[in-house]
C-alpha positions as CSV (number, residue, x, y, z in Angstrom):
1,X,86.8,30.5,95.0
2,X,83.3,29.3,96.6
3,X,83.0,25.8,97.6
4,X,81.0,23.7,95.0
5,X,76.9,23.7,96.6
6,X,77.6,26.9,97.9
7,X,74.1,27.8,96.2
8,X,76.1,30.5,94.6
9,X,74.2,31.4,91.0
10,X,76.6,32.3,88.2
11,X,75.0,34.6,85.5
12,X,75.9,34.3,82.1
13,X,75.8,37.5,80.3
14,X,72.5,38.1,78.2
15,X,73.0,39.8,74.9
16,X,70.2,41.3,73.2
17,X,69.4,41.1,69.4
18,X,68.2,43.9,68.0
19,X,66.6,44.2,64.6
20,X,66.5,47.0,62.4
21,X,62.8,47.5,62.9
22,X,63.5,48.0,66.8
23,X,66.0,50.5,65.8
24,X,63.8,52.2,63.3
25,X,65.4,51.5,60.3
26,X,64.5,50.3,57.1
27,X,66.2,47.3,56.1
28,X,67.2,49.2,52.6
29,X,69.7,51.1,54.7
30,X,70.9,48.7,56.1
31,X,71.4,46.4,52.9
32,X,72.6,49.7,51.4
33,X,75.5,50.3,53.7
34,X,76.4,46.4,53.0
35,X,76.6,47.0,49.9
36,X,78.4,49.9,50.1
37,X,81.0,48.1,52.3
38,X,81.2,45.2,50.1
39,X,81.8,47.4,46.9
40,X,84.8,49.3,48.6
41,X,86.4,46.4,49.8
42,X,86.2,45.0,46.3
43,X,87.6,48.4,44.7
44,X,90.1,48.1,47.2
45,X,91.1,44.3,46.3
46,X,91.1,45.2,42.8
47,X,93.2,48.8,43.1
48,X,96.1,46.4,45.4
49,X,96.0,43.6,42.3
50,X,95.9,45.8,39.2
51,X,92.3,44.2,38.6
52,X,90.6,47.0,36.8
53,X,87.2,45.5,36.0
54,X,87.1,44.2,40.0
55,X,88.2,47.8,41.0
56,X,85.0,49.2,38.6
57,X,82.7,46.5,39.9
58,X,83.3,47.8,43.5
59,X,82.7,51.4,42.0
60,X,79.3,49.8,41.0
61,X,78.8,48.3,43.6
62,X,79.1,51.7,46.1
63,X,76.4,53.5,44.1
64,X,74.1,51.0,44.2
65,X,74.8,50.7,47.6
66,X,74.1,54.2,47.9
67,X,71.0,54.7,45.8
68,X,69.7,52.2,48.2
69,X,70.7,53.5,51.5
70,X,69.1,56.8,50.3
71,X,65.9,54.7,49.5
72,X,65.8,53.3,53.1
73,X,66.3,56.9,54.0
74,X,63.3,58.3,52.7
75,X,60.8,55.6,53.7
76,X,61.9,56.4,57.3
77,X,61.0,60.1,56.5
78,X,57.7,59.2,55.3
79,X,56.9,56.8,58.2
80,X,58.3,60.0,60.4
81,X,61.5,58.6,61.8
């Protein structure tokens, strides 16, 4: 343990944000996979309660996911990344 006035610094660690444009992706794969996620975890809530229509809505909810990952996809191939 250092004496207090020691001049010793303590460093916090940094963490760096990185947005999806720094990564190179388009933000319709990103909101894609959430979707995605979202609609599984609802299929899944609704397959452990016997909830049919919640179990179809996270069905729905995939796809669409899906469809728009797969958008995000190919604007990154147009835009070459």
């Amino acid at each position: 343990m250092q004496p207090s006035g020691s001049g010793t610094e303590q460093k916090l660690n940094e963490v760096e944000i990185v947005t999806t444009k720094e990564m190179g992706m388009d933000k319709d794969r990103v909101k894609g996979k959430g979707k995605q996620t979202g609609g599984s975890l609802k299929e899944g809530a609704g397959k452990a309660t016997g909830d049919r229509k919640l179990e179809n809505e996270g069905k729905a909810d995939k796809g669409k996911g899906k469809v728009q990952e797969g958008f995000g996809r190919a604007k990154d191939k147009l835009r070459g990344k």
